[in-house]
C-alpha positions as CSV (number, residue, x, y, z in Angstrom):
1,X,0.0,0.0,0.0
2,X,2.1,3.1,-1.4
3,X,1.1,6.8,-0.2
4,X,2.7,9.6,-1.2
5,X,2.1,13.0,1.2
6,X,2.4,16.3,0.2
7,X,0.7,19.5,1.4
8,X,-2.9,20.4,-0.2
9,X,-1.6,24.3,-0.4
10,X,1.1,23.2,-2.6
11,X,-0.2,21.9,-5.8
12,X,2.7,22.1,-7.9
13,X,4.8,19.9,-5.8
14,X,2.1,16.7,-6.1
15,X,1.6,17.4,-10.4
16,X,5.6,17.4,-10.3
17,X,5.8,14.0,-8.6
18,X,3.0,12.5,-10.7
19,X,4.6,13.4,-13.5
20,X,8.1,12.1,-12.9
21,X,6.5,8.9,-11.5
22,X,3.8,8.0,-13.6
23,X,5.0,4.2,-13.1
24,X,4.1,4.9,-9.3
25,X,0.7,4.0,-7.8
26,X,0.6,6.0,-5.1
27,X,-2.6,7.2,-3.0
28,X,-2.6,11.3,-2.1
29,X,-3.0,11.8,1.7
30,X,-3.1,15.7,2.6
31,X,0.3,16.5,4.7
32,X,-0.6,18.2,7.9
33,X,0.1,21.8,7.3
34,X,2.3,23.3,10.1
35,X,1.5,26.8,10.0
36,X,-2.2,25.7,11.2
37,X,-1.1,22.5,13.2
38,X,0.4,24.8,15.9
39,X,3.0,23.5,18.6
40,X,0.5,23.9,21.8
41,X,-1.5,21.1,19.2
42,X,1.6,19.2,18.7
43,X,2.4,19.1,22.2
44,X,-1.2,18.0,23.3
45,X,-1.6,15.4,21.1
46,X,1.8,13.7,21.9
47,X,4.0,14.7,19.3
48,X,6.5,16.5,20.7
49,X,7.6,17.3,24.5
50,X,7.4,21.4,25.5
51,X,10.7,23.2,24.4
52,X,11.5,21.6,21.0
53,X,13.1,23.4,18.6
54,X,10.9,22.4,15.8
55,X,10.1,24.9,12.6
56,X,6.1,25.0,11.8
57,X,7.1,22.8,9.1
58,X,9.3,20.3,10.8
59,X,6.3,19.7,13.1
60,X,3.8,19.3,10.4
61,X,6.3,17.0,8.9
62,X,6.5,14.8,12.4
63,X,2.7,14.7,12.5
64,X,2.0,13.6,8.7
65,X,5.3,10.7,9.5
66,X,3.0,10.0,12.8
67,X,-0.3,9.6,10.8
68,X,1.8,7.3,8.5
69,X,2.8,5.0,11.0
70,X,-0.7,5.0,12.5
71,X,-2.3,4.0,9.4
72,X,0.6,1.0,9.1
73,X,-0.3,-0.4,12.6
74,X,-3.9,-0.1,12.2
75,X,-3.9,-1.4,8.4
76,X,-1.6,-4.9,9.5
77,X,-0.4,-4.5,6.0
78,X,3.5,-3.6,5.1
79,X,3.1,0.2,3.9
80,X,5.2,2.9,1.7
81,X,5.4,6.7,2.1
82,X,7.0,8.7,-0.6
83,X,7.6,12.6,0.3
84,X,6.5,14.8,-3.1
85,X,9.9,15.8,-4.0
86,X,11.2,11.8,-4.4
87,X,12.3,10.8,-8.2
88,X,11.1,6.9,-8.0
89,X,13.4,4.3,-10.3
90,X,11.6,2.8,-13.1
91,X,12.2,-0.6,-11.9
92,X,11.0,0.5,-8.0
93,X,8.2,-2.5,-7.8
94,X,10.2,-4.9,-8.5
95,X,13.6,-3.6,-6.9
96,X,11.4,-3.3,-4.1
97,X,9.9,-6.9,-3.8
98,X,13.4,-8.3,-4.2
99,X,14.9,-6.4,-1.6
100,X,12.1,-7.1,1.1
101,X,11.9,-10.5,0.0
102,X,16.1,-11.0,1.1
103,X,15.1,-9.2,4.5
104,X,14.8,-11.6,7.8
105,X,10.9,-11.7,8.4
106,X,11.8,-9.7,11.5
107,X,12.6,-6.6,9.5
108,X,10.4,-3.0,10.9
109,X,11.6,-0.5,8.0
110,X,13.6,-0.2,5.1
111,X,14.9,3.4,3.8
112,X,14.7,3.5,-0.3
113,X,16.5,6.8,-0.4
114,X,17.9,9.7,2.2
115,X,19.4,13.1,1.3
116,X,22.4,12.8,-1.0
117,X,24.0,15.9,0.3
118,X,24.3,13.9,4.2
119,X,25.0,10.6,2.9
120,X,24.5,7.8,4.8
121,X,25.7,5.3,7.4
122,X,25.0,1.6,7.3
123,X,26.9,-1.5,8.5
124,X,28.9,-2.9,5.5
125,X,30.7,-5.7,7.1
126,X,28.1,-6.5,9.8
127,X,29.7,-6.9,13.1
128,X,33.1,-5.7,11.9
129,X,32.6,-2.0,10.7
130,X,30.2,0.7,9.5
131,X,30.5,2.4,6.2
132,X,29.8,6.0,5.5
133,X,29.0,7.0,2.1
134,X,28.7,10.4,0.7
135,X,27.7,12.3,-2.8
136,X,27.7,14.8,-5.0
137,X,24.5,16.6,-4.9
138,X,24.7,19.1,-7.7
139,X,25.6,16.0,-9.8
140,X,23.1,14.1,-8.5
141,X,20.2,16.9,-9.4
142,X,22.0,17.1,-12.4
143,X,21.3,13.9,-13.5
144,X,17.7,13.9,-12.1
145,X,15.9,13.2,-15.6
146,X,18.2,9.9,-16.2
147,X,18.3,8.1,-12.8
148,X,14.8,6.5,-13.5
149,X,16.5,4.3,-16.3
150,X,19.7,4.2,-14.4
151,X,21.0,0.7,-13.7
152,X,20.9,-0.2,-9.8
153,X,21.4,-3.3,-8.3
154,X,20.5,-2.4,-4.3
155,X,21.3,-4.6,-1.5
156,X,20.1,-3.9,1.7
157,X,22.6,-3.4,4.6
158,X,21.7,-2.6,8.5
159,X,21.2,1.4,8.7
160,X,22.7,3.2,11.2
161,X,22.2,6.7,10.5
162,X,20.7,9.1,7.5
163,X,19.4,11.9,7.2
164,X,15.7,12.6,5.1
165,X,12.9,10.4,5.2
166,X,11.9,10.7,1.1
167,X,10.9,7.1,0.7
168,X,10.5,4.3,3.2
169,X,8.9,0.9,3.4
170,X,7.2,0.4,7.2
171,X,5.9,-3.0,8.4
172,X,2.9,-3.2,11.3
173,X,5.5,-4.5,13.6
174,X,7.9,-1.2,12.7
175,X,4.8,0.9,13.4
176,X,3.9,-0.2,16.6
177,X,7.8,0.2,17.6
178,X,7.6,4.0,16.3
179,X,4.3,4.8,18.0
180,X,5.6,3.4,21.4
181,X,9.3,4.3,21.5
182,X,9.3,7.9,19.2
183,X,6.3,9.9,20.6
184,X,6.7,12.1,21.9
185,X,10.2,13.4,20.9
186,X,12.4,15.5,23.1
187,X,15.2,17.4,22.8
188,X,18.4,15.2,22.2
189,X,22.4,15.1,20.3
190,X,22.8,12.7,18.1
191,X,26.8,11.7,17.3
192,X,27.8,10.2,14.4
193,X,30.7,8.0,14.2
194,X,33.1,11.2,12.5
195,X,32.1,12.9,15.5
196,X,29.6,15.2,14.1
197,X,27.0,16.5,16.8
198,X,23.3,16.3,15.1
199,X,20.5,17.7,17.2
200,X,16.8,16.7,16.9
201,X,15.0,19.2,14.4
202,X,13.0,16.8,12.5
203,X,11.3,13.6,12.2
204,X,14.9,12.2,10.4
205,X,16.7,12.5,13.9
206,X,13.6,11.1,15.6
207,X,14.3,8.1,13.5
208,X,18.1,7.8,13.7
209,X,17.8,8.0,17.8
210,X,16.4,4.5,17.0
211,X,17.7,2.6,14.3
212,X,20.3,0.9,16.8
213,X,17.1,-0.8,18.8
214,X,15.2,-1.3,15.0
215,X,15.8,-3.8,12.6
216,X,16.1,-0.9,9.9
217,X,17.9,-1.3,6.7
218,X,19.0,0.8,3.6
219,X,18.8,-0.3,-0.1
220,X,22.0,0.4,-1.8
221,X,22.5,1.9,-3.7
222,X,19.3,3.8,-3.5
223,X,16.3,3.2,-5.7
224,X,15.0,7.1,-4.6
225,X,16.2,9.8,-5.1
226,X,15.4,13.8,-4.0
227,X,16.8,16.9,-5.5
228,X,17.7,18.4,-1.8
229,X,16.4,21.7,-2.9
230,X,16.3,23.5,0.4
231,X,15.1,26.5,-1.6
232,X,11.9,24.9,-2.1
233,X,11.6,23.3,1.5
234,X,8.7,22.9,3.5
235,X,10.2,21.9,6.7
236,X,13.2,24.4,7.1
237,X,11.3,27.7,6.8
238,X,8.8,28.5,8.3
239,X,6.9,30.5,5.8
């Protein structure tokens, strides 16, 4: 069951996506908007704890994440979420059923793409060492229009650490392990094996404070992609 969110005031963003993946069946759900889902809302209902440092759109971001994994629990069916600005591979379905299919039934998610100006951090040589991989993101937008015909072969490897949430595959199990350990967040550093400090401003960090107690995985190389424009972000600014 594949869902792709994307804000209702925002138009442009959900024709883009639909026209870049016309292969992709996915259902529109409304994101919640976070200049009118306010913070006093977002603490009430659970989201976050009093104090965060969240932008209007961050939190609206959390809450539409939130409703995601809600509908996964409550549906008992293993569930997709694309974000509007993702650029699907033309072989997703099937990349897709091959890569679950290699997964121990155990699995709770499995990331399909993550912002390729952060990289990404996954266990290469399980039980031996991490790898942290890294990109060119003018490149990458640069080559936008081909990497639907691209030729990928991904492999899924234990994720550590990422940063975006543009594509992810959620079991009911994974759910139920979000709704009870994530909610609601609260302030928290994050540090990365390099050393880098990453504080919680978004649902990606909310999601990286527990890959280590999830049994989360990457496809690699990834099957989405996202421009990264953070011109045209949602969650960053907060107009």
């Amino acid at each position: 069951m594949d869902r792709v969110i994307s804000l209702a005031r925002t138009p442009n963003r959900l024709e883009r996506f639909r026209t870049l993946n016309a292969h992709v069946d996915a259902q529109w759900i409304p994101a919640v908007d976070g200049q009118c889902y306010g913070r006093i809302e977002a603490e009430r209902n659970g989201l976050i704890a009093p104090g965060m440092a969240y932008t209007p759109g961050a939190i609206g971001c959390l809450a539409s994440h939130a409703d995601f994994w809600h509908f996964t629990d409550a549906s008992k069916q293993i569930c997709t979420i694309f974000e509007d600005d993702a650029v699907i591979h033309a072989e997703f379905y099937g990349l897709r059923e091959r890569v679950l299919g290699s997964l121990p039934p155990d699995w709770d998610i499995c990331l399909w793409g993550f912002n390729l100006n952060a990289g990404v951090i996954f266990d290469v040589i399980p039980g031996v060492t991490p790898c942290a991989a890294y990109f060119y993101p003018a490149k990458a937008r640069q080559g936008l229009a081909a990497f639907p015909r691209s030729e990928v072969r991904p492999q899924p490897y234990r994720l550590r650490r990422h940063m975006g949430t543009v594509a992810y595959t959620l079991s009911p199990t994974g759910a139920r392990k979000l709704l009870a350990e994530a909610l609601p967040t609260h302030p928290f550093t994050l540090t990365i094996p390099a050393g880098r400090q990453w504080p919680n401003t978004g649902v990606d960090m909310v999601l990286n404070a527990l890959y280590d107690r999830l049994n989360a995985y990457v496809a690699f190389p990834p099957v989405v992609i996202t421009p990264n424009d953070d011109k045209s972000s949602t969650i960053f600014h907060t107009k």
